[in-house]
PyMOL commands that place a pseudoatom at each C-alpha (Angstrom):
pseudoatom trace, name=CA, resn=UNK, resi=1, chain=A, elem=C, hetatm=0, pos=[0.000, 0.000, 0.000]
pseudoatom trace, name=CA, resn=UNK, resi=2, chain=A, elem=C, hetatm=0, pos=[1.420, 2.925, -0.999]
pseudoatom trace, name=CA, resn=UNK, resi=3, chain=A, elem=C, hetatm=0, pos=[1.478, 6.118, 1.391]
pseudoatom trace, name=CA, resn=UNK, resi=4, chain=A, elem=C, hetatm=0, pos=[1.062, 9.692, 1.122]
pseudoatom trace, name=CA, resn=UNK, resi=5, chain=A, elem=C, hetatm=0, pos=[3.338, 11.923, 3.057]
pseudoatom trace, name=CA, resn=UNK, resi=6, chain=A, elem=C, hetatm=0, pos=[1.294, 14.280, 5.493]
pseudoatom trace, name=CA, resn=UNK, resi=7, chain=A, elem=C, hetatm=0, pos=[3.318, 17.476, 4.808]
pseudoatom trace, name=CA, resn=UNK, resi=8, chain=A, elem=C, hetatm=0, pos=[2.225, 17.942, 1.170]
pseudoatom trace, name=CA, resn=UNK, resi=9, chain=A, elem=C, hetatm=0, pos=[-0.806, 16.378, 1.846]
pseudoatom trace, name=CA, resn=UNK, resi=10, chain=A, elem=C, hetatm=0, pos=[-1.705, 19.293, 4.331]
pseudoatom trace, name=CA, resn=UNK, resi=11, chain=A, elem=C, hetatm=0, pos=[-0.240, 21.767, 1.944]
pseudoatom trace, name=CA, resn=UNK, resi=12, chain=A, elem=C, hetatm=0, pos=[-2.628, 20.722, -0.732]
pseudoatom trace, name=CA, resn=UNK, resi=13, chain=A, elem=C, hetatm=0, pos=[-5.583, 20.899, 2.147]
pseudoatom trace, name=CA, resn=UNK, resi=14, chain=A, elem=C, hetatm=0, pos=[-3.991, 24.554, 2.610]
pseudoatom trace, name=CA, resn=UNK, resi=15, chain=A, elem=C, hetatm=0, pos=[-3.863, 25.896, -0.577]
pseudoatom trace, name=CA, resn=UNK, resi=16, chain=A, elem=C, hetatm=0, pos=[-7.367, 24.218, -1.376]
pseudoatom trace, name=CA, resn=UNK, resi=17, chain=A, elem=C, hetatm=0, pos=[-8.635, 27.055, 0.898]
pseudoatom trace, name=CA, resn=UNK, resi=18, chain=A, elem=C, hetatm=0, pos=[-8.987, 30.751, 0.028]
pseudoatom trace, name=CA, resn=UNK, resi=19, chain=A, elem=C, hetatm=0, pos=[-5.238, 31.873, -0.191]
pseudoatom trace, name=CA, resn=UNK, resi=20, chain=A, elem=C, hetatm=0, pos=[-5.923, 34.416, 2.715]
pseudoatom trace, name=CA, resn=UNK, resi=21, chain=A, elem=C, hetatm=0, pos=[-8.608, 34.042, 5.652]
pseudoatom trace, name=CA, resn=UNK, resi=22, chain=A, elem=C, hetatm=0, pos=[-9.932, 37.456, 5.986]
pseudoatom trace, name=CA, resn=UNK, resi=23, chain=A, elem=C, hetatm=0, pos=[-10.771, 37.129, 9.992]
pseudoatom trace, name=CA, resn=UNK, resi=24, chain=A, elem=C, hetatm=0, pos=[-8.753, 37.283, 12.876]
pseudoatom trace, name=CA, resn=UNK, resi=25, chain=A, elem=C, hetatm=0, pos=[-10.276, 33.665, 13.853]
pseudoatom trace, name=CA, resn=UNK, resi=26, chain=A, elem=C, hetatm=0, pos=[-9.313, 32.669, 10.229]
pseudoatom trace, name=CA, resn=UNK, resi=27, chain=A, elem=C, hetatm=0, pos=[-5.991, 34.039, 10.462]
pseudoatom trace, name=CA, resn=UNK, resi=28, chain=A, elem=C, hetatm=0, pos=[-5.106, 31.988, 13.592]
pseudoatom trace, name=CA, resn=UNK, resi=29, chain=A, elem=C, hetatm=0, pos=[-6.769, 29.053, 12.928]
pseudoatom trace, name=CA, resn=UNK, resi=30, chain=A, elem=C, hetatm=0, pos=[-4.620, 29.458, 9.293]
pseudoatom trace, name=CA, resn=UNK, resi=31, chain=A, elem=C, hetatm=0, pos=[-1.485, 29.626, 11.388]
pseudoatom trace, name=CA, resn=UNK, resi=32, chain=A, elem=C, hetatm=0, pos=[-2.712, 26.560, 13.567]
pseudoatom trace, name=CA, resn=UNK, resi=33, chain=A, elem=C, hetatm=0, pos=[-2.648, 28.614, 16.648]
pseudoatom trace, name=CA, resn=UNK, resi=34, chain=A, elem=C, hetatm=0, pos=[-5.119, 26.838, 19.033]
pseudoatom trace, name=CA, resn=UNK, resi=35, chain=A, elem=C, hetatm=0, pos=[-4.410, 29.396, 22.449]
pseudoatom trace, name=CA, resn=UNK, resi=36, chain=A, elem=C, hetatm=0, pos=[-5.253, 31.957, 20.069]
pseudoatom trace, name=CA, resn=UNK, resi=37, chain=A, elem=C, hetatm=0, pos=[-8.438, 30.630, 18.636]
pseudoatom trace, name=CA, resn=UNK, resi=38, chain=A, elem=C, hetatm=0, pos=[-8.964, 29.997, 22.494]
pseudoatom trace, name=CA, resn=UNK, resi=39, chain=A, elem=C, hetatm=0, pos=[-8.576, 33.335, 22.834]
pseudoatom trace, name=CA, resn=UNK, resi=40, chain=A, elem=C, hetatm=0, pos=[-10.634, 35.487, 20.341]
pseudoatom trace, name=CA, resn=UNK, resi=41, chain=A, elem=C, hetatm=0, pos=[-13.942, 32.769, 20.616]
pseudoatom trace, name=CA, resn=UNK, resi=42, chain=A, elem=C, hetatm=0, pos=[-13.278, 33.550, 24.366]
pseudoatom trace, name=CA, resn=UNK, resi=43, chain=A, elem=C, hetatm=0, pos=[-13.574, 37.299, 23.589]
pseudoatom trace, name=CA, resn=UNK, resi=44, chain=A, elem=C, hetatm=0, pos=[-16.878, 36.075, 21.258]
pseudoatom trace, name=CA, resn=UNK, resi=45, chain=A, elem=C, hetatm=0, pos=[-15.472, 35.997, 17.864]
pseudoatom trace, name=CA, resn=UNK, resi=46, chain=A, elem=C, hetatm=0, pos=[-18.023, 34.490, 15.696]
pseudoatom trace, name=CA, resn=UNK, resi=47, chain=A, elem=C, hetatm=0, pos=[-17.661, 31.106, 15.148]
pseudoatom trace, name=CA, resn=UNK, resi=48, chain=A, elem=C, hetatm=0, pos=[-20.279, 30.860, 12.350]
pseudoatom trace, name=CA, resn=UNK, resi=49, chain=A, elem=C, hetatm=0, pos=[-18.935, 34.391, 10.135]
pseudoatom trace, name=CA, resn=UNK, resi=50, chain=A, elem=C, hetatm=0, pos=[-21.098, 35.251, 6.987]
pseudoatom trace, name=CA, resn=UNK, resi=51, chain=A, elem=C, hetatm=0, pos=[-19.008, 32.864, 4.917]
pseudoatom trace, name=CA, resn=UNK, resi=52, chain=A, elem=C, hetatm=0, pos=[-18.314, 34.567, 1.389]
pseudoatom trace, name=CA, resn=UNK, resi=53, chain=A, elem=C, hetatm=0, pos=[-17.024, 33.779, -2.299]
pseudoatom trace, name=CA, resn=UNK, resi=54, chain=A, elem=C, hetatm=0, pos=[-14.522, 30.780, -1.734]
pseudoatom trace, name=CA, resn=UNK, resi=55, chain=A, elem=C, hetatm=0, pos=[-13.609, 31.561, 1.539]
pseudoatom trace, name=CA, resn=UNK, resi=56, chain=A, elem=C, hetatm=0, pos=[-14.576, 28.723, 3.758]
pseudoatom trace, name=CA, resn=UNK, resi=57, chain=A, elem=C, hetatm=0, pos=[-16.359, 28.774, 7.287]
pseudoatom trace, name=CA, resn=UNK, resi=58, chain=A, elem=C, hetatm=0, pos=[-13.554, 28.120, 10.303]
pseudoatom trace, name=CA, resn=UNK, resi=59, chain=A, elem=C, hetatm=0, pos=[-14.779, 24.733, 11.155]
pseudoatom trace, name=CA, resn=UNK, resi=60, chain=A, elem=C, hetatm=0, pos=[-14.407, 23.418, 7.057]
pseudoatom trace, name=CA, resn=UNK, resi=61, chain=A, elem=C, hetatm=0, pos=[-10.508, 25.577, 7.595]
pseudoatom trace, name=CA, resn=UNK, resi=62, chain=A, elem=C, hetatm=0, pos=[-9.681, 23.200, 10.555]
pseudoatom trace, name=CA, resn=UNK, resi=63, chain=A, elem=C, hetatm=0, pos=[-11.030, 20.783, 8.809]
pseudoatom trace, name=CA, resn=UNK, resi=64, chain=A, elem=C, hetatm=0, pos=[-9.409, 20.874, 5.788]
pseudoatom trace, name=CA, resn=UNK, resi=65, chain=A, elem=C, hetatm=0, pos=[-6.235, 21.278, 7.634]
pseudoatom trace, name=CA, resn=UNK, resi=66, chain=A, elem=C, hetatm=0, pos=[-6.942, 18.069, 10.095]
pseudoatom trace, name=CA, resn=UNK, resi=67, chain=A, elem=C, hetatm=0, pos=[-6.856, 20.526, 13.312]
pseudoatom trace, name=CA, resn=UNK, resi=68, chain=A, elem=C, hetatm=0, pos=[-9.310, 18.214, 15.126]
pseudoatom trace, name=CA, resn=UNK, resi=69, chain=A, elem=C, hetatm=0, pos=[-8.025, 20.217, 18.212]
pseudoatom trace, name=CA, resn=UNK, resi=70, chain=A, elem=C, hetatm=0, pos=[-9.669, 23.498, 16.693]
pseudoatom trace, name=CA, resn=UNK, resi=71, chain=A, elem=C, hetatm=0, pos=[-12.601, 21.722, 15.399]
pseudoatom trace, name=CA, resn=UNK, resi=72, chain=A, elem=C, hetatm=0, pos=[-13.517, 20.786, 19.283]
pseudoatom trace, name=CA, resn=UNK, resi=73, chain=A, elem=C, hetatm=0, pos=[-12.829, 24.705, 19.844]
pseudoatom trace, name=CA, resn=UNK, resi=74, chain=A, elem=C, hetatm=0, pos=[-14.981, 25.597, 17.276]
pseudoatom trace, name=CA, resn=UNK, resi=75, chain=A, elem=C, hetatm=0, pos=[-17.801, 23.414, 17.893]
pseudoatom trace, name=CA, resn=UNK, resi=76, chain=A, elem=C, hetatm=0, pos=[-17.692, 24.024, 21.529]
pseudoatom trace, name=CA, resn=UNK, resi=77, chain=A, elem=C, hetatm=0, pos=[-18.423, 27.428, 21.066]
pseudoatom trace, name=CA, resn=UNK, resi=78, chain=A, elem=C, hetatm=0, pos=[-21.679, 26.954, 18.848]
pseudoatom trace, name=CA, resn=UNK, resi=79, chain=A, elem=C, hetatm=0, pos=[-19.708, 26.351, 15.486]
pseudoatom trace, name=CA, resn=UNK, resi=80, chain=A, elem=C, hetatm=0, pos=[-22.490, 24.865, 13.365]
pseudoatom trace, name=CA, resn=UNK, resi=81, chain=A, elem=C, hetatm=0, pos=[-21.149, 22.025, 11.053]
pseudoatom trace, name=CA, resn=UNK, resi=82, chain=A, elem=C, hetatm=0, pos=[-23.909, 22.967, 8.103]
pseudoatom trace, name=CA, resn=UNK, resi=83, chain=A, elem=C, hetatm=0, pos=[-23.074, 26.328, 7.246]
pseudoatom trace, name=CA, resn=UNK, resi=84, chain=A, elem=C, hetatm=0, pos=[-20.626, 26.771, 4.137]
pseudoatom trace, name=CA, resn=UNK, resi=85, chain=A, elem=C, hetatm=0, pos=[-17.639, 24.901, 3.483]
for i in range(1, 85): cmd.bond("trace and resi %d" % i, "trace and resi %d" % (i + 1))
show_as sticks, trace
zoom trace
């Protein structure tokens, strides 16, 4: 069975995405920065934005970039799993 390395993999999961989130939640949970996705759905970012064009909601970003971590965030804080991906 042939494998398929988890670096590129990811990448491709990346660039799949809009090339830049336009939120502060986006732009953390881009960076993988869990303490600071903590941090601004602590301070009541929205965890369900108005999701526009290409840009995906933050639960499809974590996701797409296997941050099961931030998905339990996300969805802890009222994420909801059928809006835009």
């Amino acid at each position: 069975m042939r494998r398929i390395a988890s670096v590129p993999l990811t990448l491709l999961l990346f660039l799949s995405c809009s090339s830049t989130p336009s939120s502060d939640l986006g732009k953390a949970l881009a960076a993988g920065d869990l303490p600071e996705v903590q941090r601004l759905l602590g301070a009541r970012a929205n965890p369900n934005p108005p999701v526009s064009g290409r840009e995906p909601s933050p639960l499809a970003w974590a996701a797409r970039l296997g941050r099961v971590d931030i998905m339990d965030a996300l969805l802890a804080a009222g994420s909801d799993p059928a809006q835009g991906s």
